[in-house]
C-alpha positions as CSV (number, residue, x, y, z in Angstrom):
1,X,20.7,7.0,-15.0
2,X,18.7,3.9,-14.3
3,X,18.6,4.7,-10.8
4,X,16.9,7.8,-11.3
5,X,14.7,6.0,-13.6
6,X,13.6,3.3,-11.3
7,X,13.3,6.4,-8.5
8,X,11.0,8.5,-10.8
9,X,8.2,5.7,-12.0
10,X,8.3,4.7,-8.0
11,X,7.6,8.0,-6.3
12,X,4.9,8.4,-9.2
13,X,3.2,5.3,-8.7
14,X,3.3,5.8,-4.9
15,X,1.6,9.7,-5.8
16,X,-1.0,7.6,-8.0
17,X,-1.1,5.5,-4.8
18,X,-1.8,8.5,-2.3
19,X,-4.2,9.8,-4.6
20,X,-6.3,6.6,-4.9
21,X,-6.1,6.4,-1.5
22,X,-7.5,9.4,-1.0
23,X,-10.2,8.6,-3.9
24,X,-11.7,5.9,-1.8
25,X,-11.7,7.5,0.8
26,X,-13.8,10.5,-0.3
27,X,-16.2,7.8,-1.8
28,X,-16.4,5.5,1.2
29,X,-17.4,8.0,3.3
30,X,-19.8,10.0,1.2
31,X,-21.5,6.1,1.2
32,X,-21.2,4.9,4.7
33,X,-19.6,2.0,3.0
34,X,-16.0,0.9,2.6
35,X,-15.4,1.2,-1.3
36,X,-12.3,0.2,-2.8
37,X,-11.0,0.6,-6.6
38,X,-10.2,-3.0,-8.0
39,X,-7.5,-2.8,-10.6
40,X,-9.9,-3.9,-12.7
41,X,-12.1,-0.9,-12.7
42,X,-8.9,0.9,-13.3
43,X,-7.8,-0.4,-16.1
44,X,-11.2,0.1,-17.6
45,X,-11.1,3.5,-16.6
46,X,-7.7,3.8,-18.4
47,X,-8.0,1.6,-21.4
48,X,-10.5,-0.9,-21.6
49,X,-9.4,-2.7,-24.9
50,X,-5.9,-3.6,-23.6
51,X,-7.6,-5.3,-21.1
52,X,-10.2,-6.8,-23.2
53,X,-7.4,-8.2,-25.5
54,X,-5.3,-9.7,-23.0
55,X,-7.3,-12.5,-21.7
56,X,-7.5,-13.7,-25.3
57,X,-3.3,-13.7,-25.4
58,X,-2.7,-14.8,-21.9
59,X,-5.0,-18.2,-23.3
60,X,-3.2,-18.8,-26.2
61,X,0.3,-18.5,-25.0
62,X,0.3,-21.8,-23.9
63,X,-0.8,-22.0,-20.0
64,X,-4.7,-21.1,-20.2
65,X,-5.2,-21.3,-16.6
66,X,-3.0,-18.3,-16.1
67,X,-6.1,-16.3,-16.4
68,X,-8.6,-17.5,-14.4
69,X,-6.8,-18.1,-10.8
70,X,-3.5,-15.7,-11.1
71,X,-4.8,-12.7,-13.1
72,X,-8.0,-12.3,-12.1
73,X,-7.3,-12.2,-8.5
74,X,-5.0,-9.9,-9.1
75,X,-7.3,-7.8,-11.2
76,X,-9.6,-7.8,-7.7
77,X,-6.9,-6.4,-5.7
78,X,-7.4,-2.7,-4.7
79,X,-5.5,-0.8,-7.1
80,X,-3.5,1.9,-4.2
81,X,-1.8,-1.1,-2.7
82,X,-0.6,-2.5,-5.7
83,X,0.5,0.8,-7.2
84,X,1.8,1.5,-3.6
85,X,3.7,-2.0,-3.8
86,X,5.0,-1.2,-6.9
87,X,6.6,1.7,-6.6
88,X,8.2,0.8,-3.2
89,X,9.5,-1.8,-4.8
90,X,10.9,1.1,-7.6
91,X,12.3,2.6,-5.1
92,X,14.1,-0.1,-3.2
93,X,15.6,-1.0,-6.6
94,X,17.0,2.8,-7.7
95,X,18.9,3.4,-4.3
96,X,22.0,4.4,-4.0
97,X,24.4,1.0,-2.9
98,X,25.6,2.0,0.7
99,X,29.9,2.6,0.4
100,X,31.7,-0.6,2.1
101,X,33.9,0.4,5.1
102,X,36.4,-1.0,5.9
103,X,37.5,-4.3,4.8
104,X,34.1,-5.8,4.4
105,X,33.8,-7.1,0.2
């Protein structure tokens, strides 16, 4: 059941992927300009308060440079590679184990 799980968020994320993908694209060529979607931007688009509030938590839980070097670089990442990571990832982790043959334990 956790398989399916794990399956189900992974081939979503790597739709969400697809379609940021495409979403880029459209812009960057409408521009003459490569444009890419930080997951910055996305998260604003989404919900900008749960962003807003977590910079304020991640510097108070005790390691206050967690913000500025790790999350914000990965807040500049594009956001289809690290939805497309993601649910690779997903999917890597809900496979089915492959039967042993033979003697091999």
């Amino acid at each position: 059941m956790i398989r399916f799980f794990l399956r189900m968020i992974g081939l979503f994320s790597l739709a969400a992927a697809f379609i940021l993908v495409i979403y880029d694209g459209t812009k960057s060529i409408a521009s003459n300009a490569v444009i890419l979607t930080s997951v910055r931007a996305l998260w604003d688009t989404l919900n900008a308060a749960s962003l807003a509030s977590l910079q304020p938590l991640l510097e108070q839980s005790g390691v206050p440079s967690l913000w500025d070097p790790v999350f914000t670089t990965f807040l500049s990442w594009p956001s289809w590679a690290v939805l497309a990571v993601l649910g690779i990832v997903l999917i890597v982790l809900g496979r089915r184990r492959k039967p042993l043959i033979g003697y091999a334990r």
